[in-house]
Every structure is written in C-alpha cells, then in structure tokens.
C-alpha distance (Angstrom), angle and dihedral (degrees) to the residues before:
residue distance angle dihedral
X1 . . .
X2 3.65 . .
X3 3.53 114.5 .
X4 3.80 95.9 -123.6
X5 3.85 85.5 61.1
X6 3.74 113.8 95.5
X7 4.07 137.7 154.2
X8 3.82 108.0 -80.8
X9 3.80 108.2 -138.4
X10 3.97 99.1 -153.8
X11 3.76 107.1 -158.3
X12 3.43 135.8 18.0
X13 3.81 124.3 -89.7
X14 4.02 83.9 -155.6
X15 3.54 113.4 54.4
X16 3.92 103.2 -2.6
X17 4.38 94.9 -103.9
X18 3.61 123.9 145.2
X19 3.47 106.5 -109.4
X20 3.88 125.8 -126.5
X21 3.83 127.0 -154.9
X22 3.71 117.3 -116.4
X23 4.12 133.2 161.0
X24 3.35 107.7 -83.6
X25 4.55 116.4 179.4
X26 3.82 82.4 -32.6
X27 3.69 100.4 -49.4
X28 3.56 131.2 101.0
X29 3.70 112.8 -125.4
X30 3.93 144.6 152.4
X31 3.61 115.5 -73.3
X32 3.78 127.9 -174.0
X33 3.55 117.1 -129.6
X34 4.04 103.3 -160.5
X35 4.06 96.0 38.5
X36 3.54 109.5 17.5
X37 3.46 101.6 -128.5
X38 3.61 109.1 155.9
X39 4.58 124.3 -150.5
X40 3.39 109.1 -134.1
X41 3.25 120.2 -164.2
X42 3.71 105.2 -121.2
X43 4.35 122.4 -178.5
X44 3.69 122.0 -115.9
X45 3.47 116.6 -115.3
X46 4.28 117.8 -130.9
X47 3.50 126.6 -177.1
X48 4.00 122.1 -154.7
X49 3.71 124.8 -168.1
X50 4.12 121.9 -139.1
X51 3.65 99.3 -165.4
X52 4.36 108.1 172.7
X53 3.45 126.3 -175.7
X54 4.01 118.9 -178.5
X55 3.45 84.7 -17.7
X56 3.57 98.1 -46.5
X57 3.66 133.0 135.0
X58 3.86 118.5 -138.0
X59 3.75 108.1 -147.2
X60 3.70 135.5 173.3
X61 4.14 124.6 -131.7
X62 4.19 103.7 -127.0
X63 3.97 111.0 -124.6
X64 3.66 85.8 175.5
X65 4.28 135.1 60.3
X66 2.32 133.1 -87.8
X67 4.06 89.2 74.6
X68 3.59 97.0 -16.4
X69 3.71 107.4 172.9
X70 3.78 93.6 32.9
X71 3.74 128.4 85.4
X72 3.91 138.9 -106.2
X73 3.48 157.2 142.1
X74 3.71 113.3 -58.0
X75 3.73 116.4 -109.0
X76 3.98 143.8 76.8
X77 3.53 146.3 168.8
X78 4.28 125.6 23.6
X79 3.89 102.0 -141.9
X80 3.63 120.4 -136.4
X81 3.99 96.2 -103.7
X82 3.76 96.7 43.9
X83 3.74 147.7 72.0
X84 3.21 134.8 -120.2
X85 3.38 104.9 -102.5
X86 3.87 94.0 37.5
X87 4.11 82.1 54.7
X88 4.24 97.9 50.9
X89 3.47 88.1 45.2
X90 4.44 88.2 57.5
X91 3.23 89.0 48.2
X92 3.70 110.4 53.3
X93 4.50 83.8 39.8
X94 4.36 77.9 59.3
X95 3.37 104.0 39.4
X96 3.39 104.9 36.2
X97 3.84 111.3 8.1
X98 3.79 104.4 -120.6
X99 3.70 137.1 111.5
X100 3.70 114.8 -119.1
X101 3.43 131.8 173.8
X102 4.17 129.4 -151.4
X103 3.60 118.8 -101.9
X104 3.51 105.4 172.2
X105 3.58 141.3 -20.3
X106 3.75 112.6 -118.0
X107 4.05 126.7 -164.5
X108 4.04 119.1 -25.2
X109 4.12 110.4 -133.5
X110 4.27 126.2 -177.7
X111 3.31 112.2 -156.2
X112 4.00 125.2 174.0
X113 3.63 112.4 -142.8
X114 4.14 108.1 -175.1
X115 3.77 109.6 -32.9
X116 4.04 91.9 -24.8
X117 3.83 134.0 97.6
X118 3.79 117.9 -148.8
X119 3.15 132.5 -166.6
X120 3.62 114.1 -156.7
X121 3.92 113.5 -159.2
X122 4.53 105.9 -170.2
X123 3.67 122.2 -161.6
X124 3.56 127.8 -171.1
X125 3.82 111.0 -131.8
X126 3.40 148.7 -163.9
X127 3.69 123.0 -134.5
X128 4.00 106.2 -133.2
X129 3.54 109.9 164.8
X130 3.98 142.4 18.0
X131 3.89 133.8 17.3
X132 4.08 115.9 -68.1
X133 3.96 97.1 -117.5
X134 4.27 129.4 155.1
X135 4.19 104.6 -77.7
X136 3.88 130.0 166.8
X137 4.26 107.9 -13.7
X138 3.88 95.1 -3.1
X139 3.62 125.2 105.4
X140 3.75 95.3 -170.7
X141 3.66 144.3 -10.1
X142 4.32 122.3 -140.8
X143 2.95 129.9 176.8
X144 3.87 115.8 -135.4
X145 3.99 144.5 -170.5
X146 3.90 123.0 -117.0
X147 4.33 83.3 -100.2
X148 3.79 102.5 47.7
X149 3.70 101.2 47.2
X150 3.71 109.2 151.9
X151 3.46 129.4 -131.4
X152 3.99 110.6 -57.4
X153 3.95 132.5 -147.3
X154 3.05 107.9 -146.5
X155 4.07 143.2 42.2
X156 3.93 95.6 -134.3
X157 4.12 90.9 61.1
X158 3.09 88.5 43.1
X159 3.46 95.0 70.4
X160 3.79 96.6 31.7
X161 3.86 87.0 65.7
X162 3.88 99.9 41.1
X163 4.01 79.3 59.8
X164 3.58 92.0 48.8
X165 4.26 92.6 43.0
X166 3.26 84.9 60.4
X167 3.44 102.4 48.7
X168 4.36 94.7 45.3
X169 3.91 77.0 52.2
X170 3.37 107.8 51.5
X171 3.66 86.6 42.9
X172 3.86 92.3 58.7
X173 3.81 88.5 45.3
X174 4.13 88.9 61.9
C-alpha cells in the first residue's frame, strides 16, 4: 500500500460533519470541517505471551483470522482501560485457561498489516496456575522445542521465537 493511502473516516464522530482530507504533520488524514476535530491515526497495541518450559514453547492453534489454522504465541488485543501486562495476562486465562504472570518484556516491533499499524508489546511469562488447554479462538495448545516449531501466523512471532531458538540452543550448547 502506498504510503499516502490511509482509511478515510467519512463523518465526524463529534458533531456529525463530513469530513475532508487535509495535510496534517506530513500525513494526510480526516479533518472535520464544522468542529475541527482531527483522526489520527493511532497503532493498535497486541500483546504476545513467550511462556518456556524445559525449553519448550507453549503455543496456541488459531481458530480465528487472522491465521486461523496456523500456530502462535498466545495473546492479542490491549483494551482501552488496561495495561499491558494486565491485558497478556486476559488473554492467555481466554485462550488457553492458565494463569500466567509477566516476567519480562522482551523486544518492541510495529508492523503494518493492510491499512493498520500495530504495535506488538511481548512478554516472557511464567505459567503459575492451571493446565494449558484450547480456550476462546484456539483450537489447541502444544507445547514445542526450538526444532519442531510448527507452522506460525504471523511475521512478528516469528522472530520472537528465532530469538528464543537461539537462546534454548545456545543454552544446551554450554
């Protein structure tokens, strides 16, 4: 997509105007004539989850698209209202049933899929409580070494887990 393209928002949330676009800071965005208001275009913010156990990887089976069918870290969406952490620890309780709690966070990426940026925020985790099993938009949950990983969804986890491969490998090489 070029990157003058962007998501026209058509009428004002505000006061009800048709919007116009005008040059905003070098971007073209949606401007409302009668109030002003002006529609930034603001990243969504995912968490991900890198949960290891004996240097295994617990990831969840996608029942959902995008990449539903393919495997990944467990995580999604921050909310509005809450951070983070607050928001990785939701989501693996949903999609996989467990309690987990945040460790550390590890490298930040932005990616833009389509017309979107994202901002994708990983944590490593610790699983404290319950049995990993298939929640909310899973279909299952494995747990895997650094040289069976399965098929992934999505670029960004990708990378988180050739990081961590190397790590769990470097580690059995000492």
């Amino acid at each position: 997509m070029a990157p003058e393209s962007f998501a026209v928002i058509a009428y004002c949330s505000d006061c009800g105007s048709r919007t116009a676009t005008r040059l905003v800071a070098n971007q073209s965005l949606s401007v409302c004539p009668g109030c002003d208001r002006i529609f930034f275009r603001n990243p969504k913010v995912v968490v991900t989850a890198l949960i290891e156990d004996q240097g295994r990887v617990l990831l969840v089976l996608r029942d959902i698209e995008p990449g539903r069918g393919l495997w990944g870290l467990p995580g999604g969406f921050v909310d509005w209202n809450e951070h983070p952490e607050v928001a990785m620890v939701r989501e693996c309780l949903e999609e996989m049933l467990v309690t987990v709690e945040p460790v550390e966070q590890l490298a930040i990426q932005h990616v833009v899929h389509e017309d979107e940026g994202i901002v994708v925020l990983p944590y490593r985790a610790r699983l404290v409580a319950g049995q990993p099993a298939a929640g909310d938009e899973v279909q299952d949950v494995g747990w895997f070494g650094p040289d069976r990983l399965p098929p992934l969804a999505f670029t960004t986890h990708r990378r988180i887990l050739q990081h961590w491969s190397r790590e769990v490998l470097a580690r059995g090489a000492a």
